[in-house]
C-alpha positions in Angstrom: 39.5 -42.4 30.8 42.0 -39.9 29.9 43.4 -41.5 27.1 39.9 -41.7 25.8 39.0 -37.8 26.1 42.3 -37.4 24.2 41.4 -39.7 21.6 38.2 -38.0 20.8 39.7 -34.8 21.1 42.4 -36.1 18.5 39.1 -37.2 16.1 37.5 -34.1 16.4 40.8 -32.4 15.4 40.6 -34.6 12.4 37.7 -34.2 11.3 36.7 -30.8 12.3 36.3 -29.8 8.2 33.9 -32.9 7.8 31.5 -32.2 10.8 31.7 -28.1 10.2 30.9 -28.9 6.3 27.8 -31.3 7.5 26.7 -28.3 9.7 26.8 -26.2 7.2 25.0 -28.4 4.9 21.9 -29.6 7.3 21.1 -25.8 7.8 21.0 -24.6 4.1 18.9 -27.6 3.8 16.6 -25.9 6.9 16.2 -22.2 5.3 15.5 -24.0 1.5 12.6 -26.1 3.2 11.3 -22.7 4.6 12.1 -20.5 1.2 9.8 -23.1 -0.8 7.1 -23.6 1.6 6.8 -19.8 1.9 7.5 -18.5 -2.0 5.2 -15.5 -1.6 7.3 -12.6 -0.4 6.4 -9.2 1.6 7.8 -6.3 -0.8 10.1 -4.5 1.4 9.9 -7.1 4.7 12.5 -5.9 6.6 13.9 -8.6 9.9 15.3 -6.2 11.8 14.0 -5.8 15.3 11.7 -2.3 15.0 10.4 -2.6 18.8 13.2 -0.2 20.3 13.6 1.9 17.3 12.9 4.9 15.9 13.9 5.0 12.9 13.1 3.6 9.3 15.0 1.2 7.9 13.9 1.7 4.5 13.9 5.2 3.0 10.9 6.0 1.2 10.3 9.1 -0.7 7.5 11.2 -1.0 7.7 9.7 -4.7 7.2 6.0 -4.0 4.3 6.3 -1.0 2.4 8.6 -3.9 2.8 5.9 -6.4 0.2 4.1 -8.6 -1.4 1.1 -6.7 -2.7 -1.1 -9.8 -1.0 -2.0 -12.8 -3.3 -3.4 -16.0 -2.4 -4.7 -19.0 -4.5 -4.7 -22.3 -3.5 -7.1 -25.2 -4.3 -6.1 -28.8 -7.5 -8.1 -28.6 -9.2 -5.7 -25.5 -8.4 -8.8 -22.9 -7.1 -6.3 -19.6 -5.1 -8.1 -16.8 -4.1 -6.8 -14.0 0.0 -7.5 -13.1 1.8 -7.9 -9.8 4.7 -10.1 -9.0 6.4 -11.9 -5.7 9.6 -10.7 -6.5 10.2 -7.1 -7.3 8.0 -4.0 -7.4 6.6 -3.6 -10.7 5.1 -0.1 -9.7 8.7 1.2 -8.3 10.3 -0.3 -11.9 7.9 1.7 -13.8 7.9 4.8 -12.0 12.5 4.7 -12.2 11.5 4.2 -15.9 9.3 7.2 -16.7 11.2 10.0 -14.4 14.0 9.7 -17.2 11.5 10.2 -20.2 11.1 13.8 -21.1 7.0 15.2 -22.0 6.1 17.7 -24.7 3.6 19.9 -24.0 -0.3 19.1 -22.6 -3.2 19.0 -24.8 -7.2 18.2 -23.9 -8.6 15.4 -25.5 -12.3 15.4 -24.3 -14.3 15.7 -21.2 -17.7 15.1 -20.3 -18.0 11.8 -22.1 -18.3 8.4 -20.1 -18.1 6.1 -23.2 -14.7 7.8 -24.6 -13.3 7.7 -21.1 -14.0 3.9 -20.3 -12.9 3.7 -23.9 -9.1 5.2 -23.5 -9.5 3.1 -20.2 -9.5 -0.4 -22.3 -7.1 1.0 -24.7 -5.7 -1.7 -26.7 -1.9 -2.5 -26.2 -1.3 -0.2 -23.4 -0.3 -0.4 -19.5 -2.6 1.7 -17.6 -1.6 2.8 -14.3 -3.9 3.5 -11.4 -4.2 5.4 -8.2 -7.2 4.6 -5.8 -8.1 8.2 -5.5 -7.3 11.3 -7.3 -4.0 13.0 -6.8 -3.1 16.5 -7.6 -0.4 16.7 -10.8 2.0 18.2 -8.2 2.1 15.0 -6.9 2.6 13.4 -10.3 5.6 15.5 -11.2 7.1 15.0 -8.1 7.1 11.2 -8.2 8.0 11.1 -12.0 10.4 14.0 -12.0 7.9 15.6 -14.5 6.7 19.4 -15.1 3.3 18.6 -16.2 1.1 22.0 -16.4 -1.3 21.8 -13.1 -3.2 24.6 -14.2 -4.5 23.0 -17.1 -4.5 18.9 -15.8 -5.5 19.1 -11.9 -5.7 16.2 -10.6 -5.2 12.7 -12.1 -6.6 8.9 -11.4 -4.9 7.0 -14.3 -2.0 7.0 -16.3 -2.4 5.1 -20.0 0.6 4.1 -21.7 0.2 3.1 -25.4 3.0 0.3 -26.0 2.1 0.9 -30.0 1.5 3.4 -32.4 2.4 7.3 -31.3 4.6 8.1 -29.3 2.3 9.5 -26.7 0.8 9.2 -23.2 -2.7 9.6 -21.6 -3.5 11.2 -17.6 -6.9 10.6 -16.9 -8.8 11.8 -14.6 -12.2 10.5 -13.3 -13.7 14.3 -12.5 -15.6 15.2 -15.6 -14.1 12.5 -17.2 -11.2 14.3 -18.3 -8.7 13.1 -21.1 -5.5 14.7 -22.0 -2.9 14.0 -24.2 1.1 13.9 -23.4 3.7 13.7 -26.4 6.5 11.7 -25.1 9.9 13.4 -26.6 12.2 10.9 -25.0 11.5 7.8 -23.2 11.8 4.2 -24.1 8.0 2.0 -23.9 10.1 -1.5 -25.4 12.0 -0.7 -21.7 8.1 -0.8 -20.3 6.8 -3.5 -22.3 9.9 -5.6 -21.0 9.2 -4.8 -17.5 6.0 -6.4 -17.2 6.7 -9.6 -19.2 7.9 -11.6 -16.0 4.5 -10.3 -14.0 1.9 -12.6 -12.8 -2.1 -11.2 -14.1 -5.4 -12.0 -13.5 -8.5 -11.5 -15.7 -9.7 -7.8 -14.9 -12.2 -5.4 -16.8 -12.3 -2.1 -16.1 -15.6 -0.2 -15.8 -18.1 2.7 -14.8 -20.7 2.1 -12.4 -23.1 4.6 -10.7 -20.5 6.8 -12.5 -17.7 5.2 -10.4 -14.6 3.7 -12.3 -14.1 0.5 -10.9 -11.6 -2.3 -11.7 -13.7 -5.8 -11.9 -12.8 -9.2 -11.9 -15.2 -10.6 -14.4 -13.9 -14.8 -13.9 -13.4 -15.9 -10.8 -10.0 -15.3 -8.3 -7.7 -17.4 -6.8 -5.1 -16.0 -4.5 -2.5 -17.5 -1.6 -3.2 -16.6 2.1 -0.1 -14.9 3.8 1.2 -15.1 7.6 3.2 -12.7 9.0 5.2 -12.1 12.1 4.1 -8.8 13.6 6.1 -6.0 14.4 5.1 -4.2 17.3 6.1 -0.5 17.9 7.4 0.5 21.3 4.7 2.7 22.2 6.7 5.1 24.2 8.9 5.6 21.2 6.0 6.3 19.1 4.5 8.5 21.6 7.5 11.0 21.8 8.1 10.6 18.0 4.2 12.1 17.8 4.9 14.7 20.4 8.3 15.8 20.2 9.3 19.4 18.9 11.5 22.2 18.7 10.0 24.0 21.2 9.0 22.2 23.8 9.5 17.9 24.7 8.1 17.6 28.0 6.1 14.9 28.1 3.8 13.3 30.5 1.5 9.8 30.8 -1.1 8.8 33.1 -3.3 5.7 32.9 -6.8 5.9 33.1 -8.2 2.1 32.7 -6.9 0.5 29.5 -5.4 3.7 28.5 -2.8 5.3 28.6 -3.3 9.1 27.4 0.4 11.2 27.2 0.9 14.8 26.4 2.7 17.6 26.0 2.3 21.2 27.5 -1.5 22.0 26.8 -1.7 21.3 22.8 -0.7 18.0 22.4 -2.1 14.9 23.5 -1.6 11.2 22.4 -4.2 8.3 23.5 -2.7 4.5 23.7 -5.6 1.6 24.0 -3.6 -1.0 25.6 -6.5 -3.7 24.5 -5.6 -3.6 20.8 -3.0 -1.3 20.5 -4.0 1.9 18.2 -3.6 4.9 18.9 -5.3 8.9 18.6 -3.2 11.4 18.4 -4.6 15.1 18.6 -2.4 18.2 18.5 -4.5 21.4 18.5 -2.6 25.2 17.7 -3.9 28.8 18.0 -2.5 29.3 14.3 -4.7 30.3 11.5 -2.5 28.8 9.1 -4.4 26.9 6.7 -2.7 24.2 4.5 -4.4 23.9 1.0 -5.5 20.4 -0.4 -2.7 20.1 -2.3 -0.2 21.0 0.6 -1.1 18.4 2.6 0.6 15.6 0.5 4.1 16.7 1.3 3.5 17.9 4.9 1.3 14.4 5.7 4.3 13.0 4.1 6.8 14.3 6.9 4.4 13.4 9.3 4.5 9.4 8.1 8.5 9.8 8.4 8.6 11.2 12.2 5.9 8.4 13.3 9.2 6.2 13.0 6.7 2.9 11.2 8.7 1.6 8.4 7.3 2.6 5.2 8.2 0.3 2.3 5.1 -0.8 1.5 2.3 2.1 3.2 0.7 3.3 0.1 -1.7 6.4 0.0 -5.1 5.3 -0.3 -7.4 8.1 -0.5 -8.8 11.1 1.2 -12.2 12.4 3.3 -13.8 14.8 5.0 -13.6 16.9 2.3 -10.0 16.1 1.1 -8.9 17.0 5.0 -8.2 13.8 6.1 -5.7 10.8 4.3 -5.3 7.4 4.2 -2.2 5.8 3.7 -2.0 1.3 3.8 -0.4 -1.5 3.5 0.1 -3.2 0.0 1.0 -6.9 -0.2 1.5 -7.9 -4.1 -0.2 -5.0 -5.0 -3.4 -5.3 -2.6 -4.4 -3.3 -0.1 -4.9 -5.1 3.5 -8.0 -3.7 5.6 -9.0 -4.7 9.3 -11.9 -3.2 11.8 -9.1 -1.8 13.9 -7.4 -0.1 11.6 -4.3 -1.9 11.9 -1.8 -1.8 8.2 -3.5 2.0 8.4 -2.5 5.2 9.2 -4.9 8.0 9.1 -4.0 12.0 9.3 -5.8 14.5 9.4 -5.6 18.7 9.2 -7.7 21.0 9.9 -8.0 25.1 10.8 -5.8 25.1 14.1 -5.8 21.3 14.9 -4.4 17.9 13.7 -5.2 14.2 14.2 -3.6 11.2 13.6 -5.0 7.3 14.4 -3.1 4.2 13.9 -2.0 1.2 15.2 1.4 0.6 16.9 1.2 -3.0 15.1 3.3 -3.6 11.5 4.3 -6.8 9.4 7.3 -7.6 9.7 8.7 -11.2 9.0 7.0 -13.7 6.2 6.0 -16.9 7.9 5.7 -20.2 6.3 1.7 -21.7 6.2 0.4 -24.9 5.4 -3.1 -23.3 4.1 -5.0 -24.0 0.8 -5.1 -20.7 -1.9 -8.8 -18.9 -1.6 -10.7 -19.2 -4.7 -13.0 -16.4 -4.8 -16.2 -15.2 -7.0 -16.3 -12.6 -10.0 -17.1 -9.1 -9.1 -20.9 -9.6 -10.9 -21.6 -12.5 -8.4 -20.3 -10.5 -5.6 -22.7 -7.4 -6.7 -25.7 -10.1 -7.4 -25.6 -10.6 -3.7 -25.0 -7.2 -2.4 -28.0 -6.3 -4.7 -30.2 -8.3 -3.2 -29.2 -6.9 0.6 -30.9 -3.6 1.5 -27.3 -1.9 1.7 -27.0 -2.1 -1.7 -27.6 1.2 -2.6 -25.0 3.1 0.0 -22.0 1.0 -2.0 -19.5 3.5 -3.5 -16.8 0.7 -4.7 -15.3 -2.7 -4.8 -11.7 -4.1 -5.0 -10.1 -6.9 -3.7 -7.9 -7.0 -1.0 -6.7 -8.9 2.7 -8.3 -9.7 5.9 -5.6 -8.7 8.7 -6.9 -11.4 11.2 -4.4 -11.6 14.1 -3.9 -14.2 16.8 -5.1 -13.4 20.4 -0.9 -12.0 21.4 -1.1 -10.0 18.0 2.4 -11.8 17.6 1.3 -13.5 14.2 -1.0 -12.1 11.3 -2.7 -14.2 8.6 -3.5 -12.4 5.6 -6.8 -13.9 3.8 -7.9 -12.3 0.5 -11.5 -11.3 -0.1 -13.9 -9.1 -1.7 -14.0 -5.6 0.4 -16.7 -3.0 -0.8 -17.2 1.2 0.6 -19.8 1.5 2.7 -20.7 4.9 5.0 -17.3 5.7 3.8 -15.3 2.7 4.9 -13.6 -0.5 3.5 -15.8 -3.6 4.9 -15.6 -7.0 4.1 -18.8 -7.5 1.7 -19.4 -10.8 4.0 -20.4 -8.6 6.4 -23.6 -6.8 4.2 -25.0 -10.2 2.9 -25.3 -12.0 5.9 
């Protein structure tokens, strides 16, 4: 028996390079089964553990969560289409691309004029860039590293960028229908151009409904379904994260049912619903200080950083109650991802003397492979055929596409289902939903 063990322990000496080598070789052959089963990639996903954390692991400036959302491309022949890719941020290429081009001075092109406006929209040979709600040109210079004139361009919505002919770019913006004209000194659009060559597109058309610029998908869509593993947010982290300041850090929790409500001195008070695990944050201050509109996007900024959620691919998305209260989401291949609870959201909020903030302690994380058929779905005038035939019809204020976050029932794994999502009473539904 002994001589045995030796023998095999002699073997194994022998052959140690053979048998490590084989290792080696069965699991490359593992992780390339699960790369090409699973192609589609979550910009940014990071594998790290987030749970007992808080910290970012990605640094995101101001800059990239204020960035563009869409990116379309119109050929010489008025065809638009709008890019994204699996592989690399075409947005964040672009945006390293302009904030080393240097702007001449601002001049007005027109205003007041629908036609001319949808027509610098569909310019031929250009890349037009798009936010989903106006944002002030404070914004835009600090993302691009510009010094755009705010007094005479406010706010923008889109950014046209002419690929021939002058040397020139277009900010648009969708209050009054303004157009104004930016000579571009210095700044290379071939480097552009190149950018977008390797991007994926589908068939868009932009247009103006109800006087509403919308971005419509005149054939019909066909898009992969995502799964993700879900990151979940220790909620005691995110509570003192929320809480926590210079002055005072004493906090306290009670549960009262399914919640768990902590706070801090008199002021500051966090809610945690343990059944699907958002959370209302509500701070309230006898200070009259009064942020203005266009304040707001840096300091809701800083507040996105201290919640500790990892913000690689959290996107603003809008404002409301009367430019008081933000949005910010999460993008996957340049769509945004919606759900009843409000999870991929964050919400803030500012007002005279009090703040508010609701959001889930729930994130993607890790891409999963899935064995699950692409959805094929209908172009935006079928979609509006049968949302003109409901009786909700006429409270619509938009339409994109975007995902379902539909999670299972430990919120451990999130499948991602595209579909048509329209803006009704103020809030991103599924359009499902109105035409049943």
């Amino acid at each position: 028996m002994k001589r045995r063990m030796i023998g095999m322990i002699n073997k194994l000496k022998t052959n140690w390079l053979s048998i490590a080598l084989a290792i080696v070789v069965i699991i490359s052959l593992v992780l390339s089964g699960l790369i090409w089963t699973n192609p589609f990639q979550y910009e940014g996903a990071h594998r790290e553990n987030v749970t007992k954390s808080s910290q970012q692991y990605t640094a995101q400036s101001m800059g990239d969560v204020y960035l563009p959302t869409t990116m379309v491309r119109t050929d010489g022949r008025g065809s638009q289409t709008f890019l994204y890719s699996t592989q690399i941020s075409l947005m964040r290429e672009v945006k390293n691309s302009i904030r080393g081009w240097q702007f001449g001075r601002v001049a007005t092109v027109k205003s007041n004029n629908g036609d001319v406006y949808l027509s610098y929209l569909r310019r031929h040979n250009a890349i037009t860039l798009s936010y989903p709600n106006a944002i002030p040109t404070l914004v835009f210079n600090e993302t691009f590293s510009q010094t755009v004139n705010s007094d005479q361009v406010a706010q923008i919505n889109h950014i046209v960028i002419p690929l021939k002919g002058p040397r020139e770019v277009y900010l648009l913006s969708d209050h009054r229908y303004g157009i104004y004209r930016l000579q571009v000194k210095k700044g290379s659009f071939k480097q552009i151009a190149n950018l977008t060559r390797g991007a994926r597109g589908i068939a868009v058309d932009h247009k103006i409904i109800n006087g509403e610029t919308m971005l419509t998908y005149p054939k019909s869509v066909t898009l992969p379904v995502f799964a993700f593993q879900v990151a979940n947010q220790n909620i005691d982290t995110l509570s003192s994260n929320l809480l926590s300041s210079s002055h005072r850090s004493n906090i306290t929790s009670s549960k009262n049912g399914d919640q768990v409500v902590y706070s801090s001195g008199n002021n500051q008070r966090l809610v945690y619903h343990r059944n699907n695990g958002t959370v209302d944050y509500e701070s309230y201050t006898n200070s009259d200080d009064h942020r203005s509109t266009d304040q707001l996007y840096s300091y809701f900024y800083n507040r996105l950083v201290k919640t500790g959620v990892q913000l690689s691919n959290i996107r603003f998305d809008g404002t409301s109650n009367h430019q008081r209260r933000f949005t910010y989401r999460t993008f996957v291949d340049g769509f945004p991802i919606f759900n009843e609870d409000g999870y991929g959201s964050i919400q803030l909020e500012a007002n005279t003397g009090a703040e508010r903030c609701q959001m889930s302690r729930y994130s993607l994380q890790v891409p999963l492979p899935i064995n699950q058929q692409e959805v094929k779905l209908p172009a935006t005038s079928e979609v509006l055929n049968e949302l003109h035939a409901s009786p909700h019809f006429k409270d619509i204020k938009g339409i994109r596409v975007g995902y379902l976050w539909r999670s299972d029932d430990n919120n451990k794994v999130v499948k991602l289902t595209p579909t048509y999502f329209v803006r009704y009473h103020g809030n991103w539904v599924d359009y499902e939903q109105l035409i049943k």
